[in-house]
TIVO-2410 file (N, C-alpha, C; in nm, 3 decimals):
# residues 53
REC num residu      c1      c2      c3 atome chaine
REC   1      X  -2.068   0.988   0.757     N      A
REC   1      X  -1.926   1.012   0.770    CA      A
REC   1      X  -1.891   1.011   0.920     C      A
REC   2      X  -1.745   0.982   0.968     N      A
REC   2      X  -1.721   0.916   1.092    CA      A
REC   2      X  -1.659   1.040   1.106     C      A
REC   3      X  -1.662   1.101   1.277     N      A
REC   3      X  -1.555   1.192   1.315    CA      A
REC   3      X  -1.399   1.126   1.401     C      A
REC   4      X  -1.349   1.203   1.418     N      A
REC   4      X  -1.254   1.177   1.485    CA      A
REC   4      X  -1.200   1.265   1.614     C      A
REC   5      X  -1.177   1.186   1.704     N      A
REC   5      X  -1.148   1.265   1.860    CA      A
REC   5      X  -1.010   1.300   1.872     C      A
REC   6      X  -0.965   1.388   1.938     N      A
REC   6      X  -0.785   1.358   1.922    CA      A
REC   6      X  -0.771   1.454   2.081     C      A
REC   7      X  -0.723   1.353   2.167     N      A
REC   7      X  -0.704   1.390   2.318    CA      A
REC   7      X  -0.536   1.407   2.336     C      A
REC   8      X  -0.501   1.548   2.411     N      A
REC   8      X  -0.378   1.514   2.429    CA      A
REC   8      X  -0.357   1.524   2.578     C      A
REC   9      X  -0.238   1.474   2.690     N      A
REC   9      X  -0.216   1.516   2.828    CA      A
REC   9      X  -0.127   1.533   2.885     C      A
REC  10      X  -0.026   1.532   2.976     N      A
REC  10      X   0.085   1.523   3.068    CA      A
REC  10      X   0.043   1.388   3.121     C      A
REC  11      X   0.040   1.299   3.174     N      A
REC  11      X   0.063   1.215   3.283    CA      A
REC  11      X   0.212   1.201   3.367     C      A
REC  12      X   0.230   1.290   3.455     N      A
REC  12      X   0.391   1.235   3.495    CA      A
REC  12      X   0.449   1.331   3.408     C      A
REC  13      X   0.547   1.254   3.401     N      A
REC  13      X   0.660   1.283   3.294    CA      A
REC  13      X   0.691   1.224   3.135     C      A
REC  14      X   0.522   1.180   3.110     N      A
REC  14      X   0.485   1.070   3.012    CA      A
REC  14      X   0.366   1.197   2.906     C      A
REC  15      X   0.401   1.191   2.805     N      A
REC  15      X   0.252   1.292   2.749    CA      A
REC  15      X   0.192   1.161   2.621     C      A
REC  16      X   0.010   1.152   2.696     N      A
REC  16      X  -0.050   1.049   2.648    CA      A
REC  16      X  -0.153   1.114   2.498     C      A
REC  17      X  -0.143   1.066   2.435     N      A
REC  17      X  -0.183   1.082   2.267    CA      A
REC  17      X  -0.300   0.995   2.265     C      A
REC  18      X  -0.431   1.026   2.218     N      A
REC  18      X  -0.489   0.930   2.179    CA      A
REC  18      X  -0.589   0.975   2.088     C      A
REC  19      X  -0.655   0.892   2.005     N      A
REC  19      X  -0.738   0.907   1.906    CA      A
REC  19      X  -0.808   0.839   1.906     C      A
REC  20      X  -0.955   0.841   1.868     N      A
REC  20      X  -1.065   0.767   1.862    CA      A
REC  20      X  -1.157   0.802   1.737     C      A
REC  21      X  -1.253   0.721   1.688     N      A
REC  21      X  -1.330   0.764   1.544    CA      A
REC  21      X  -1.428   0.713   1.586     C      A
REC  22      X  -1.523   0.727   1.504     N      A
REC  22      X  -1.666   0.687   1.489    CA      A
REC  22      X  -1.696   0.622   1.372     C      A
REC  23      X  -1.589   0.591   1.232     N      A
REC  23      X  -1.593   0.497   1.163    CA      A
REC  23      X  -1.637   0.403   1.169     C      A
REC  24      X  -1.620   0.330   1.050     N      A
REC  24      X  -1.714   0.178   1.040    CA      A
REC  24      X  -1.557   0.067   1.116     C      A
REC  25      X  -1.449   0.100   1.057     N      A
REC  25      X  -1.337   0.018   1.111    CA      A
REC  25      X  -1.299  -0.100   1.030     C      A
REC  26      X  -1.228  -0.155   1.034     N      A
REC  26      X  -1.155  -0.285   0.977    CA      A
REC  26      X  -1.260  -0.420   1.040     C      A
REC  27      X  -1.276  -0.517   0.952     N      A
REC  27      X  -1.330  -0.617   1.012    CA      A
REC  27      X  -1.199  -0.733   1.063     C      A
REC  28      X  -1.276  -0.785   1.120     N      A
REC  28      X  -1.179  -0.833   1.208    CA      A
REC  28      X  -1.105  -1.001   1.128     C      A
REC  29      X  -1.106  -1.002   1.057     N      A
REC  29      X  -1.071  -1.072   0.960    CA      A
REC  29      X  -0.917  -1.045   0.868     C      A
REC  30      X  -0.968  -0.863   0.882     N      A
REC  30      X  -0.863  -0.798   0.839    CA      A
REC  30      X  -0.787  -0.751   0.924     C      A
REC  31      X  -0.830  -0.718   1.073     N      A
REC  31      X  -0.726  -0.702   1.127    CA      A
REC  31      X  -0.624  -0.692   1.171     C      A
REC  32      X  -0.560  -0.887   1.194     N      A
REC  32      X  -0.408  -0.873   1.164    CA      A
REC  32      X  -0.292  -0.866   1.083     C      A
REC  33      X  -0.391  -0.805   0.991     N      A
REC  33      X  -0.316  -0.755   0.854    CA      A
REC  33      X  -0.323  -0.579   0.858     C      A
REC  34      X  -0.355  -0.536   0.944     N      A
REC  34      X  -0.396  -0.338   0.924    CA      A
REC  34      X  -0.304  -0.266   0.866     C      A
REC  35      X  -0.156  -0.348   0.923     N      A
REC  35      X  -0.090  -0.227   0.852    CA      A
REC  35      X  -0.026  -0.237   0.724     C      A
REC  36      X  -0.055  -0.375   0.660     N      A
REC  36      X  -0.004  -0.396   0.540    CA      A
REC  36      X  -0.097  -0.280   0.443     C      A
REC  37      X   0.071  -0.219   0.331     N      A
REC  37      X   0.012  -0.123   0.252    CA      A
REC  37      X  -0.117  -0.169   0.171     C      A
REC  38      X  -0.129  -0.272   0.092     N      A
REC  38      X  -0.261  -0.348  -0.003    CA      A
REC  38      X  -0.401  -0.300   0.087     C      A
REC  39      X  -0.369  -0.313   0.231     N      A
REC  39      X  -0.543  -0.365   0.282    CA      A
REC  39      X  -0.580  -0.212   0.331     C      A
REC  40      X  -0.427  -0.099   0.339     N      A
REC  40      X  -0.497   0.027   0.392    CA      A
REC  40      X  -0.577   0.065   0.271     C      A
REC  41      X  -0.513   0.081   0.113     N      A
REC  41      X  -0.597   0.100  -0.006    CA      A
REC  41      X  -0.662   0.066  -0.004     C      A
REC  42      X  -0.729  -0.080   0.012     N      A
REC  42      X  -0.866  -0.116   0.022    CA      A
REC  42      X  -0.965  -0.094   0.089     C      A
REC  43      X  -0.924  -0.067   0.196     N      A
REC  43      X  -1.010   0.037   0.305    CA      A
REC  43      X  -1.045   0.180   0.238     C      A
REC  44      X  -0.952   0.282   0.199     N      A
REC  44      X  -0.932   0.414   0.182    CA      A
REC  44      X  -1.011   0.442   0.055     C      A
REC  45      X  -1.009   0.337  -0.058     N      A
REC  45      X  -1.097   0.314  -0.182    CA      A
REC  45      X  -1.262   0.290  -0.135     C      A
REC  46      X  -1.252   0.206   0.012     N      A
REC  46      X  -1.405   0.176   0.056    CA      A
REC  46      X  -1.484   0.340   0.061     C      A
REC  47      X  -1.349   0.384   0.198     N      A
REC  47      X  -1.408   0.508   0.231    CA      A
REC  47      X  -1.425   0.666   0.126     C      A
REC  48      X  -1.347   0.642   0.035     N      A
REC  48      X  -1.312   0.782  -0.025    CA      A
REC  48      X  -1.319   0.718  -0.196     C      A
REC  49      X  -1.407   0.677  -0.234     N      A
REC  49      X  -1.426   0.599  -0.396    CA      A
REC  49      X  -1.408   0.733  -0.519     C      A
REC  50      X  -1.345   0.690  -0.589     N      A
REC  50      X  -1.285   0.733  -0.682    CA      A
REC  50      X  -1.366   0.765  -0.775     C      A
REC  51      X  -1.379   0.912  -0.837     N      A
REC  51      X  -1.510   0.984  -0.922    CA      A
REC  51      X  -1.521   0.837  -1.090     C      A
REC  52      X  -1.647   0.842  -1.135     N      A
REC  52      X  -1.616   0.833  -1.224    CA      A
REC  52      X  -1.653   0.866  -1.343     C      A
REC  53      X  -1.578   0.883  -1.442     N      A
REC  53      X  -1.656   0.959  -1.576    CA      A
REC  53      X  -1.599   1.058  -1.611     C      A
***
């Protein structure tokens, strides 16, 4: 299982957000498709599979 980092800061007058994981990630095939709803399910079904029985 992958963790996740979550950094927050001031820069300026700018406050910088960022996040990072240790997941497996999208292949890059799928990439310029990430945010279509179909391919996040297919990811989320990879990661989190559905009991069965």
């Amino acid at each position: 299982m992958g963790k996740i980092f979550i950094q927050c800061y001031k820069d300026g007058n700018n406050v910088v957000f960022m996040v990072k994981d240790t997941g497996e990630g999208f292949s890059s095939e799928d990439f310029p498709r990430v945010f279509e709803p179909l391919l996040v399910d297919k990811y989320r079904e990879i990661a989190q599979p559905e009991e069965v029985g």
